[in-house]
C-alpha positions as CSV (number, residue, x, y, z in Angstrom):
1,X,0.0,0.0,0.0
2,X,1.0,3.4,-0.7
3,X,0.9,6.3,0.9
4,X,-0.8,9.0,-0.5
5,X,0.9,12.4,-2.0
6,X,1.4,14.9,0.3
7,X,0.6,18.7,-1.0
8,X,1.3,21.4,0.8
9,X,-0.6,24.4,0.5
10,X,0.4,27.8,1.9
11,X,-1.6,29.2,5.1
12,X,-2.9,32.3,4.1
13,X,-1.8,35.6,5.9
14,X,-3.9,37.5,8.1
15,X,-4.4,40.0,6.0
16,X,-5.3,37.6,2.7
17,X,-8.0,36.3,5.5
18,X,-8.9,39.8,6.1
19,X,-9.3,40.8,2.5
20,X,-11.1,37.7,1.9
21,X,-14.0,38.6,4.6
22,X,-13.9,42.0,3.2
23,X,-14.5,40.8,-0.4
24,X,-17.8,38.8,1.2
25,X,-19.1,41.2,2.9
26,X,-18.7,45.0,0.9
27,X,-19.6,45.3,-2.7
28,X,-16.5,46.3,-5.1
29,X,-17.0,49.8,-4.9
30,X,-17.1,49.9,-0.8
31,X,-13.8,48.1,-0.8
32,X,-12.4,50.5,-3.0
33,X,-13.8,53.6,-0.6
34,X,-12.2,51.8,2.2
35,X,-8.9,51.0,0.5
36,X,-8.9,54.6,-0.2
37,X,-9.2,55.6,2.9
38,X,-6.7,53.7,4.0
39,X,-4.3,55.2,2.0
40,X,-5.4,58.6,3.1
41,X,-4.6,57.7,6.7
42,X,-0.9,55.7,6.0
43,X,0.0,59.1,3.7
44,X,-1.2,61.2,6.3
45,X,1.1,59.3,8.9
46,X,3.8,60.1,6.8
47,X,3.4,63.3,6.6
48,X,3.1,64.1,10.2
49,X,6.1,61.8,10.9
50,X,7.6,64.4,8.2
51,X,6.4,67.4,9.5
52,X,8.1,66.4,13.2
53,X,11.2,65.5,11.7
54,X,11.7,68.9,9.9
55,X,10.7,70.5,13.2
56,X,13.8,68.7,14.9
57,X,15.9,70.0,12.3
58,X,15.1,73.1,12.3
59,X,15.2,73.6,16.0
60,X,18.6,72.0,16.2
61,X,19.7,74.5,13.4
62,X,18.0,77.4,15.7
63,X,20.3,75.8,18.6
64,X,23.4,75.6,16.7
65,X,23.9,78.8,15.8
């Protein structure tokens, strides 16, 4: 008797799991909005993160001389 095959098959991540809810349960054009919006708030992170970084600078250059 053999054994069968084995086949391995990738877990997916949480956020593939995530996405995969999401796709159930909004229509194509609520996921879009939401994706959207998530963008919005990651660019908007990055921009503040900018903003206090160039503060720093220029305070230290304020400092300096």
């Amino acid at each position: 008797m053999q054994a069968a095959p084995v086949r391995a098959t990738a877990i997916p991540s949480f956020t593939d799991a995530l996405r995969a809810v999401e796709s159930l349960l909004l229509s194509g054009g609520q996921r879009t909005a939401r994706r959207n919006a998530w963008t919005s708030v990651l660019e908007d992170r990055r921009r503040a993160k900018d903003r206090v970084e160039a503060q720093q600078v220029l305070e230290q250059s304020f400092l300096a001389h």
